[in-house]
N, C-alpha and C positions, 0 to 999 in steps of 0.2 A: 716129213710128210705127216700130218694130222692124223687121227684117226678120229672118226666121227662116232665117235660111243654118245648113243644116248638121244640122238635125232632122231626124230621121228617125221613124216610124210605130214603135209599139210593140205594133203589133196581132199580130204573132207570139209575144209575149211574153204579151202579152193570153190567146191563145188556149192558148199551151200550159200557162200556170197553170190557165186554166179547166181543161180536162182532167186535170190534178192534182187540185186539188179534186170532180172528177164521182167521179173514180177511186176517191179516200178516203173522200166521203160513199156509194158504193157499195157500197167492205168494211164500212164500218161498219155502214150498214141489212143487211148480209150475215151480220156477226157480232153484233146485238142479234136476229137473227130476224126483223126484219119484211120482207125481199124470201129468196126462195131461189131460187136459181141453180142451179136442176139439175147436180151431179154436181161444184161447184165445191170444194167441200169436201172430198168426197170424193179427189180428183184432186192437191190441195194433201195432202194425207197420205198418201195413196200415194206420191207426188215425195219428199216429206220424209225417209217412210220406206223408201223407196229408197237416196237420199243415207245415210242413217245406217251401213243395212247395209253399203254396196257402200265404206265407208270402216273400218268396224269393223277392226282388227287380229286378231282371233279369230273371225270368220268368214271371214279371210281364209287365216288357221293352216287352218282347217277346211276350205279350201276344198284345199288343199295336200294335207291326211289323207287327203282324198276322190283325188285325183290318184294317189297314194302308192298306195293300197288297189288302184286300177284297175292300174298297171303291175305291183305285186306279182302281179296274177291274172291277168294276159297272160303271163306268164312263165312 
């Protein structure tokens, strides 16, 4: 008979793949339509399109113009 010196439990392992897999089949029934997650979509687009803008190089120009105009008119 064996002795198992040195095994250790894989149930951490276990559990955080489960949690992978809850996650994924979650967007998915998210993104075919059949579950909706109040306001979760919405929330992911708005982020996104946040990130987009607030990196844009010509919103950033614009942002500069907008600056520029105001101490022109303080003066």
């Amino acid at each position: 008979m064996p002795r198992l010196v040195g095994r250790q439990s894989n149930v951490g392992a276990y559990i955080l793949s489960s949690l992978v897999l809850i996650i994924a089949a979650g967007g998915l029934l998210q993104y075919a339509g059949l579950i909706d997650i109040p306001g979760l979509v919405q929330d992911i687009d708005n982020s996104l399109e946040d990130d987009s803008t607030s990196q844009s190089p010509s919103g950033t120009f614009l942002a500069y113009q907008d600056l520029i105009a105001q101490e022109q008119n303080n003066v």
